[in-house]
C-alpha positions, 0 to 999 in steps of 0.5 A, spaced: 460 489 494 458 493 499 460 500 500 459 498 508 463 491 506 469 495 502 470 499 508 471 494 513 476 491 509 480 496 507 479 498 515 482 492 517 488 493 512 490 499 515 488 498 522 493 492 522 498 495 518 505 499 521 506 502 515 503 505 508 504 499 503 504 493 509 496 493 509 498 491 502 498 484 503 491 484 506 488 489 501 492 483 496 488 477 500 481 480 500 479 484 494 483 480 489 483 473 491 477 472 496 472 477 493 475 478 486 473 485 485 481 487 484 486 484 478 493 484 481 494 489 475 488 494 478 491 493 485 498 495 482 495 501 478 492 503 485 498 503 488 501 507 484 495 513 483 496 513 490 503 513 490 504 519 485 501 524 489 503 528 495 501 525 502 501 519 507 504 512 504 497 510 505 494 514 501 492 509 496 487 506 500 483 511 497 485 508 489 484 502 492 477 504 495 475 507 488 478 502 484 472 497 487 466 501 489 467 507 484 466 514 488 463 511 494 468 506 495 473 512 494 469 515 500 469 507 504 477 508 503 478 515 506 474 514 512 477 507 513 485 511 512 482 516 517 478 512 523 485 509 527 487 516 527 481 517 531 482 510 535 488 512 537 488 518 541 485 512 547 490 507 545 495 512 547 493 514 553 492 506 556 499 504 552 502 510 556 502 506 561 506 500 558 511 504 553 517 502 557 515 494 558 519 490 554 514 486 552 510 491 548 516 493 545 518 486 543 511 485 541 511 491 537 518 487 533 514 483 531 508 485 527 513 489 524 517 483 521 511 479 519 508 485 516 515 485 512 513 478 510 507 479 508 509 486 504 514 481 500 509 476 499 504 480 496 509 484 493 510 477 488 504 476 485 503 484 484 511 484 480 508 478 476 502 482 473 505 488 472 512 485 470 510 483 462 517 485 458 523 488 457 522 496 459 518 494 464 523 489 467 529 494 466 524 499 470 523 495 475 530 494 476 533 500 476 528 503 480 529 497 485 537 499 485 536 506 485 531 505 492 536 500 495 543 503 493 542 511 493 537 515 498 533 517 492 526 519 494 521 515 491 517 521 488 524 522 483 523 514 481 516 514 480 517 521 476 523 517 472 519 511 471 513 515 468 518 519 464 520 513 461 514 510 460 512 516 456 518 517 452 517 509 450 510 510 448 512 516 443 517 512 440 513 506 439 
């Protein structure tokens, strides 16, 4: 795949998303089921590096990118994180205008809420491929739970599952 080409997928991935893990479903769509340069377990293990460390949510854009072109495609990822940043400075100015309108307002609802159905649908097939047995099933719920049912921050349950992956490791 061309670096050219990784970046204006991953481009499209994070100009149509509202939020970090919601160009998920596209990068999903394009790299793993279109082009087939990812497996689900390469995507999941992209996520996660990205995730790991500090910055935006969507920083795993850049794994991603790196996973499938090498350093070059780390680079495609980055310049594809940071263009609708500098896109949006035009934007703002022309939708200043519209901000009170309900129907931008309306509009904006629901792109979130089918990125939120797009988020689940890919998020499917990713739990599958990573999913594989009794520590990572019991991993994957607590975390679920300690996200859904505390105010945890997602940096302390990525710490503790990689804790737990660690200690398992040594034991095994």
């Amino acid at each position: 795949m061309s670096t050219v080409l990784l970046y204006l997928i991953l481009l499209k991935a994070v100009a149509t998303s509202f939020s970090g893990l919601a160009s998920l479903p596209v990068l999903r769509a394009d790299l793993v089921e279109h082009y087939r340069v990812l497996t689900d377990a390469e995507l999941s293990t992209a996520v996660a590096i990205g995730r790991a460390g500090p910055g935006p949510i969507g920083l795993y854009v850049v794994s991603v990118g790196y996973f499938a072109g090498g350093v070059p495609g780390a680079c495609a990822g980055l310049l594809a994180l940071v263009t609708p940043a500098f896109l949006i400075i035009p934007a703002i100015s022309f939708l200043r205008g519209a901000a009170g309108r309900r129907e931008l307002r309306g509009a904006v609802h629901g792109v979130m809420f089918a990125a939120a159905g797009l988020l689940a649908c890919a998020s499917l097939p990713l739990a599958r491929s990573a999913i594989t047995g009794p520590l990572s099933s019991s991993l994957a719920a607590a975390s679920f739970l300690a996200l859904a049912l505390t105010r945890a921050d997602t940096v302390w349950v990525v710490v503790g599952g990689a804790a737990v992956g660690l200690l398992a490791a040594w034991a095994g």
